[in-house]
Structures are given as structure tokens and as C-alpha cells.
C-alpha positions, -999 to +999 in steps of 0.1 A: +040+851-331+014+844-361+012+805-348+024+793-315+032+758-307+004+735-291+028+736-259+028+773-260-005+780-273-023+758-250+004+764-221-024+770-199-044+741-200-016+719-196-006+731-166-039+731-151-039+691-159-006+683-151-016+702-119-047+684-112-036+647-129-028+619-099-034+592-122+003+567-132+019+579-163+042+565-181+080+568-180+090+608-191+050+612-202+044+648-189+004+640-184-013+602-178-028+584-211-063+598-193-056+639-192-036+634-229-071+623-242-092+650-216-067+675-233-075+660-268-112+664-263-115+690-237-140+689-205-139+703-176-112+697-144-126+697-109-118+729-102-132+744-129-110+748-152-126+742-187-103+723-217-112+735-246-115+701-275-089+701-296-104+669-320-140+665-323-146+628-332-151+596-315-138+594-282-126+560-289-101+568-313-085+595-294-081+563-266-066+540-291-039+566-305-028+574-267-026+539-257-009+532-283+017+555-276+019+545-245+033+509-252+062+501-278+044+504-309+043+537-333+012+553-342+000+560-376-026+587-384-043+575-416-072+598-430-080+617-465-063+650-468-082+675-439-092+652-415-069+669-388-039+645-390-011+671-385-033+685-355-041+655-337-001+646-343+011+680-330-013+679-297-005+646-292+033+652-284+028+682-269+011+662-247+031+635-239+065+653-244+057+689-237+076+697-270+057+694-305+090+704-324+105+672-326+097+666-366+103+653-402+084+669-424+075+643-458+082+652-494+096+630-523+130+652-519+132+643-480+170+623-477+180+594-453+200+621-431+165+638-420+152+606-404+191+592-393+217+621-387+236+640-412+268+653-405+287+687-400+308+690-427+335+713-414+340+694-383+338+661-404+365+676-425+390+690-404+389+662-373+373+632-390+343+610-380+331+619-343+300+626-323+306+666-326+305+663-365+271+645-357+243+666-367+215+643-349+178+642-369+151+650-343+139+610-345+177+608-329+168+631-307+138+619-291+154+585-294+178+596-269+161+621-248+127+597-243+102+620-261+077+617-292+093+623-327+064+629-356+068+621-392+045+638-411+032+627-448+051+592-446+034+584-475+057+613-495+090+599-490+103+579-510+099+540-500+135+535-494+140+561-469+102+550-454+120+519-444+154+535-429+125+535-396+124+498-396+152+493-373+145+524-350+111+509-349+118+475-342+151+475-324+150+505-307+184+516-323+195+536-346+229+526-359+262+548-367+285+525-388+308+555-387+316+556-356+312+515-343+287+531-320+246+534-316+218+553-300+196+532-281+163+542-274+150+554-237+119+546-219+092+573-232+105+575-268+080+569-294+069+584-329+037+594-346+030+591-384+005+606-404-003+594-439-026+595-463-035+578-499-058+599-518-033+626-533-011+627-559+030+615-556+020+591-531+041+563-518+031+530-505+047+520-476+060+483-476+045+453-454+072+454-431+070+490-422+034+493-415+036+456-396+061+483-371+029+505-365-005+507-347-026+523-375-055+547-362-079+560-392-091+594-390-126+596-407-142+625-415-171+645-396-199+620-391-226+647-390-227+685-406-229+698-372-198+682-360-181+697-392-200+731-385-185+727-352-149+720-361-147+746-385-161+773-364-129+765-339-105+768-362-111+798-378-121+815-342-083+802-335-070+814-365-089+846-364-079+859-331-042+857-342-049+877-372-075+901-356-105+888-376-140+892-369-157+866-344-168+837-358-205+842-346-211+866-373-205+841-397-222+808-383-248+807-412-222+811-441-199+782-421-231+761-425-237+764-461-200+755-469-200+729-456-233+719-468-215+724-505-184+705-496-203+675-477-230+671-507-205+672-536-177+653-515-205+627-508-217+628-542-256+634-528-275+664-515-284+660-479-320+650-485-310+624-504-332+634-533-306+644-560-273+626-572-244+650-580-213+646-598-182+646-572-149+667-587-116+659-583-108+677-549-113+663-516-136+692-505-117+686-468-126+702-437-094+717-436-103+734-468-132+745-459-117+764-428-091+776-454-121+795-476-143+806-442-105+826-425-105+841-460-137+852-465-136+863-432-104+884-440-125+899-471-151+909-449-126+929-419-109+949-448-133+951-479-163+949-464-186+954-430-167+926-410-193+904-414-191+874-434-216+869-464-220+847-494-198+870-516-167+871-495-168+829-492-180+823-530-145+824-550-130+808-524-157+780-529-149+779-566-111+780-560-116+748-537-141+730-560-125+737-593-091+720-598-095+705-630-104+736-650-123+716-676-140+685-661-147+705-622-164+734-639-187+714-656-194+699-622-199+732-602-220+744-630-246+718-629-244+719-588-252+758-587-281+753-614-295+722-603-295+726-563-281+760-554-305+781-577-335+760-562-325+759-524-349+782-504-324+812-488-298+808-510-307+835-534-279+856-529-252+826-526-262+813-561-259+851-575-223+855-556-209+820-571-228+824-599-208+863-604-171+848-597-178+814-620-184+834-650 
């Protein structure tokens, strides 16, 4: 399997905490509120068993999004694009609900039938309105069954579908005019959103939608270290599946893209000594684990398996320039005015400066 679910994945670990967890949890939760957040940001059990972190960020706002979940209001995940959103959502129910499948993926062609029910057609057709034509949506579902439901890129939908969860979120019911009949909610169901509004095709939601959630910001890596940190996990993760070279190898290129994508993203160099020109990207930290698992991959089959600054350097430049004409400019002046002068970086400035021209 090229990517397992977080209940599969991380199978392991959850057991070991389910195993080990006497605290009171809440109605159909399969851990307590205290080993969902241990399992968020890992430690170590009693008996040794180490969790590995699966966020790396303050501890507080890993507390907030579970308590959240563990009363009657839904949780929105609000960040810029790459500040692990999807992740936190996905461990979060596997969590709580042992099943991270539950889910509604957002995009401006996503139709009312995805977050209600839709119906099958054949059945509808040859026996009429009834709860076997009933094709339920996976909010139904967890509705019914007591288990988390994710939404993911709320913001994509379009407004008036958004607000078809006003009624699920406020009255605990989702209604079926068809059939003079309703699915009530059950003790243990709730739903996690994740948003965002920096990209393009963006909706707003309304007032009375957002007034139906608990909003929990996601901010981006406080320190390069943290970042360094983050992204070495990720690709390790993503490496192992695809039979990449460790991580280790690599540490000192990780560092230096983020260094890139923290100084133009902030606009600053990290001595504070020279203002730069931010482009149009986000320069996320999920992009920059999307350029490290590819340079890595350049390095396993077109080079010596380990990673230098030529197998990261077009992925830097496909990641910094969007807008062909304004983000060059912007790249150009970063390599010549900081790269070219930064002691060590001799051979990064010659392998960006060899794929920019």
C-alpha cells in the first residue's frame, strides 16, 4: 500500500495506548482526550513504549482541538496552505474513532448529496423513495454510527452547500423530506473542518456557519529547527514507503530549504540584516517536504543516494517561481544578493543558479 491510513499506519501505537489508557473517555471515543493528544504529540507510555509526534507545535493547541471534540461543538482547522491541516484532521479521527475514512473532500464542484445523501438511482427508480435507495454521505454516516466525520477545504465549496452543515451542526439532525423521516445524531459524533484563506477560488464561510464551530489556528513553525524537525519526519515517512535513502544523509540540504522558504516567506533573511521581496507562493512546509522526497528520489536513482544541492535546486525554483514573470525576478535577486554571498553555499548558488537559467 503506497500510503496507509493513520489507523493502519500507526496501528501499533494505538493499541499500545488504548492498552495502557485508564483515564474516562468519552461516549464511543476509542482513547481519552489525554492519550488523543499523547498520540498527537508522541512521548513515551510507562512501559516503554515510545509515540512517535505526529504534530510538532504548541501543546496547547493540540489540547484545545481535542477538547473541543470532545464536547458538542465542531472543530475548525484554520492555517495557510502546509501548516499540516489535513494531517492533524486525519490523526485526530483516527483517534477518536479508529477510522480516518469518514470524509468530504472540498472543491467548488462538491454537490449537496456529498455532505447529505444522494440516492441510488436504480432502486429509486424501480421501487420509489426508501431507505435502500439511500446512498448515505459519510457525515450521515458518522452521524449515525457516533464517529468523527472530516470536511476538508470547507472554504472550496461553494457557500450554499457550506451551510447545508448548519442544521447537522446545530440540531444534530440531518433531515430526509423524502421520506418524512431523519437521522439523529448519537453520542460520540462530531466533525472536523479544515480551511484556509490564502489561495485562490476561496469561499467565505457565512457568520452563522462558523458561529457552529470552535476554530483552532494552525500557525506555522515558530523556529527553523522545529520546521527542520517536521520536515525531516515526513520525508523519513514518506521515504520508507518508497524505499528512499535515510533522511540523515540529507539533514544539511533540509536545513537550507528551509532557510530559503522561511526568509523569502518572511520576507527577511534570518539575521535580520537584508529585506527580500516575498513571491507569490506560500513557500509551506508541506512544500518544502514535497521538494526534499524529490530530491531525495533524484539522488536513489540518478545519483549516489545522497542528497545534495543539485537534486533539491529545481525543485526550489519550481516551488518559488509561480508567477513566471514577477517570481523570477524575485528568485534572481534572492540568489545574487544572499545566496551567492552566504559562506558554504557555493555549490547551492551554482545548482540554482544552472536550473534558473
Amino acid at each position: 500500500m503506497l500510503r496507509a491510513h493513520a489507523e493502519h499506519a500507526f496501528a501499533d501505537e494505538l493499541a499500545a495506548l488504548a492498552a495502557q489508557d485508564d483515564r474516562p473517555r468519552p461516549a464511543r471515543w476509542k482513547l481519552s482526550p489525554w492519550a488523543v493528544a499523547t498520540y498527537l504529540l508522541g512521548g513515551t507510555l510507562p512501559d516503554g513504549t515510545v509515540i512517535t509526534p505526529k504534530y510538532v507545535g504548541p501543546r496547547r493547541i493540540v489540547e484545545v482541538a481535542v477538547t473541543t471534540l470532545a464536547t458538542d461543538r465542531a472543530l475548525l482547522l484554520l492555517g495557510v496552505p502546509g501548516t499540516a491541516k489535513t494531517w492533524v484532521s486525519e490523526h485526530l479521527a483516527a483517534a477518536v474513532s479508529g477510522d480516518s475514512t469518514l470524509l468530504v473532500q472540498g472543491t467548488a464542484g462538491t454537490p449537496e448529496e456529498a455532505i447529505r445523501y444522494g440516492w441510488n438511482y436504480a432502486q429509486l427508480l424501480a421501487h420509489g423513495p426508501s431507505r435502500d435507495a439511500l446512498v448515505p454521505s459519510p457525515v450521515m454516516r458518522a452521524m449515525a454510527e457516533g464517529m468523527t466525520a472530516r470536511v476538508e477545504e470547507l472554504t472550496r465549496i461553494p457557500a450554499d452547500v457550506q451551510d447545508t452543515l448548519i442544521t447537522i451542526l446545530s440540531e444534530k439532525t440531518l433531515p430526509i423530506p423524502e421520506l418524512g423521516q431523519e437521522t439523529q445524531a448519537v453520542r460520540g459524533f462530531n466533525l472536523i473542518a479544515t480551511a484556509n484563506d490564502r489561495d485562490r477560488g476561496v469561499n467565505d464561510l457565512s457568520s452563522a456557519l462558523r458561529r457552529r464551530f470552535n476554530t483552532v489556528v494552525l500557525p506555522l513553525p515558530e523556529s527553523a529547527d522545529a520546521e527542520v524537525d517536521i520536515v525531516s519526519r515526513r520525508v523519513d515517512q514518506i521515504g520508507r514507503s518508497l524505499d528512499l535513502p535515510a533522511v540523515p544523509d540529507g539533514v544539511d540540504e533540509i536545513r537550507r530549504v528551509v532557510t530559503v522558504f522561511r526568509e523569502l516567506r518572511d520576507g527577511v533573511t534570518t539575521d535580520g540584516r537584508t529585506k527580500l521581496k516575498s513571491p507569490s507562493g506560500t513557500l509551506s512546509t508541506a512544500e518544502a517536504i514535497s521538494v526534499v522526497t524529490g530530491g531525495l528520489a533524484l539522488a536513489a536513482h540518478f545519483g549516489d543516494g545522497v542528497l545534495r544541492p543539485s537534486d533539491v535546486a529545481a525543485g526550489i525554483l519550481g516551488a518559488v517561481v509561480r508567477d513566471p514573470a514577477a517570481d523570477r525576478v524575485v528568485w534572481q535577486e534572492y540568489l545574487e544578493a544572499v545566496v551567492r554571498e552566504r559562506d558554504g553555499w557555493t555549490d547551492f548558488y551554482r545548482a540554482c543558479r544552472e536550473v534558473s537559467a
